[in-house]
C-alpha positions in Angstrom: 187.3 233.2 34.5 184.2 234.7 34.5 181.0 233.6 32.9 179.0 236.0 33.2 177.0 237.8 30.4 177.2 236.3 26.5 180.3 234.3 27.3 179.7 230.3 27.8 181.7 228.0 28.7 181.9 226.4 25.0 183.1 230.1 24.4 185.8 230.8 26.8 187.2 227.3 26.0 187.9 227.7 22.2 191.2 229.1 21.3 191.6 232.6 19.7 193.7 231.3 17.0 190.4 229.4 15.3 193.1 227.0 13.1 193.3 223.3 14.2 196.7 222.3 14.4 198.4 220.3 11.1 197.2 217.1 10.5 200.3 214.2 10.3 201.4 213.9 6.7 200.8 210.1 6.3 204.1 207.9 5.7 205.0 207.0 2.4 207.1 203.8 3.7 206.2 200.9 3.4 206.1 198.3 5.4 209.2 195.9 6.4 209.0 192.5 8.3 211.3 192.3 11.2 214.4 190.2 10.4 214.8 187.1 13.2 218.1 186.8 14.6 220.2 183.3 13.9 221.3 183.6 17.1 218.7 183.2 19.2 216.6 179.3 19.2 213.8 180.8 17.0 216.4 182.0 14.1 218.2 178.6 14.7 214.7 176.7 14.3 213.7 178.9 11.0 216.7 177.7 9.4 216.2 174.9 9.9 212.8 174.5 8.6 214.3 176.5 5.6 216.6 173.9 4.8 214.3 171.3 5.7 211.4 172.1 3.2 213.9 173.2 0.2 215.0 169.5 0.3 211.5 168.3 0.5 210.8 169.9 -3.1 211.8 166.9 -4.3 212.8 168.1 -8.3 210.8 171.4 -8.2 213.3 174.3 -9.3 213.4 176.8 -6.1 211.8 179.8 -7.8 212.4 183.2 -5.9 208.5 183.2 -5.1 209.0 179.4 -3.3 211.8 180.5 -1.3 209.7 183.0 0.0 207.1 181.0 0.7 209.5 178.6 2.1 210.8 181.4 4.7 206.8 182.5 5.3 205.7 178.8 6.6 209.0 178.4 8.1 208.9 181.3 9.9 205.2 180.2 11.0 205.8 177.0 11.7 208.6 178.1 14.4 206.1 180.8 15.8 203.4 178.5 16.4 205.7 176.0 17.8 207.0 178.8 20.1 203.6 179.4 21.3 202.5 175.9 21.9 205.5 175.5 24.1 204.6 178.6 26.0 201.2 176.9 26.2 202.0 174.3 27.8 204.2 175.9 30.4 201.2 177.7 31.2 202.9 181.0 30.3 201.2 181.5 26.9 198.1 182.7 24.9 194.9 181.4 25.0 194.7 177.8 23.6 192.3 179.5 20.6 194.6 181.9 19.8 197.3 178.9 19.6 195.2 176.6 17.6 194.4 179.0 15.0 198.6 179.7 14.3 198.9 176.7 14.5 196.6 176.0 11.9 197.8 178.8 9.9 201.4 177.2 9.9 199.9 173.8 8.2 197.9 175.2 5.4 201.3 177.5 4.6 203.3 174.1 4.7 200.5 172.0 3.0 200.5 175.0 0.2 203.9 173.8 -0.9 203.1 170.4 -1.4 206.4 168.5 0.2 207.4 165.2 -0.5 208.2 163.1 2.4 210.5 160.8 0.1 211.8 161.1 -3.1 210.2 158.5 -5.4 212.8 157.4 -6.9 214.5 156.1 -3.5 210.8 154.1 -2.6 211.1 150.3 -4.2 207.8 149.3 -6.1 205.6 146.2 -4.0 206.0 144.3 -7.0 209.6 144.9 -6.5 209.3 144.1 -2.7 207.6 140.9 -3.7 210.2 139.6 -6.1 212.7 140.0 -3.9 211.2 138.3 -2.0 210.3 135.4 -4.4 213.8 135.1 -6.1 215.0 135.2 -2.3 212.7 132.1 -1.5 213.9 130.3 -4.8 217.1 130.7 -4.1 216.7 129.2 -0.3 214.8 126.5 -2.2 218.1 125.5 -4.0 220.3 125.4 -1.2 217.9 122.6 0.4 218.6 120.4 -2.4 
């Protein structure tokens, strides 16, 4: 190519056709979280957790909007204890980047307020102690 005369470089590089080419119609899709398998140890482990935190609820009705905050800390909870184990095996993220799922995973699992035990199945203390009193009483007896 010559260059010789009124013709730069800037010149002889556009194209003749002077349109830019069509821009990418944006997607109207939206968005879909992969599904995890139930046959691998992650799916297995989700479960799990599922099953786990519904019967934690203690007498809370499972609304549609708890189960799915039930799947999103369970599903959490398993990814973060995924990476800690990769951690630790010294095949894994930085320990920041594990930390902060890991943090994640406990506010998501603090926000549904879990029991650890029913209350109903937890004896009083002053239960405890009359038990404990009547049991003495009644050893008392027996001596006499």
């Amino acid at each position: 190519m010559d260059f010789s005369g009124s013709t730069t470089a800037m010149d002889a590089t556009q194209t003749s056709g002077g349109s830019a080419p069509p821009a990418r119609a944006k997607s109207k899709r939206r968005y879909l979280r992969p599904r995890i398998d139930k046959r691998n140890r992650t799916g297995r482990r989700i479960e799990e957790l599922k099953k786990l935190y519904a019967a934690s609820l203690g007498d809370r009705r499972l609304t549609p909007m708890l189960r799915d905050q039930i799947a999103q800390a369970a599903e959490v909870m398993a990814i973060a204890e995924e990476a800690r184990a990769a951690w630790l095996r010294g095949s894994g993220d930085r320990l920041d980047a594990v930390v902060t799922v890991e943090r994640h995973a406990a506010s998501l699992v603090a926000g549904l307020r879990l029991l650890d035990a029913p209350p109903a199945t937890l004896p009083k203390p002053w239960e405890i102690l009359q038990a404990a009193h009547l049991a003495a009483v009644a050893a008392d007896g027996e001596d006499e």
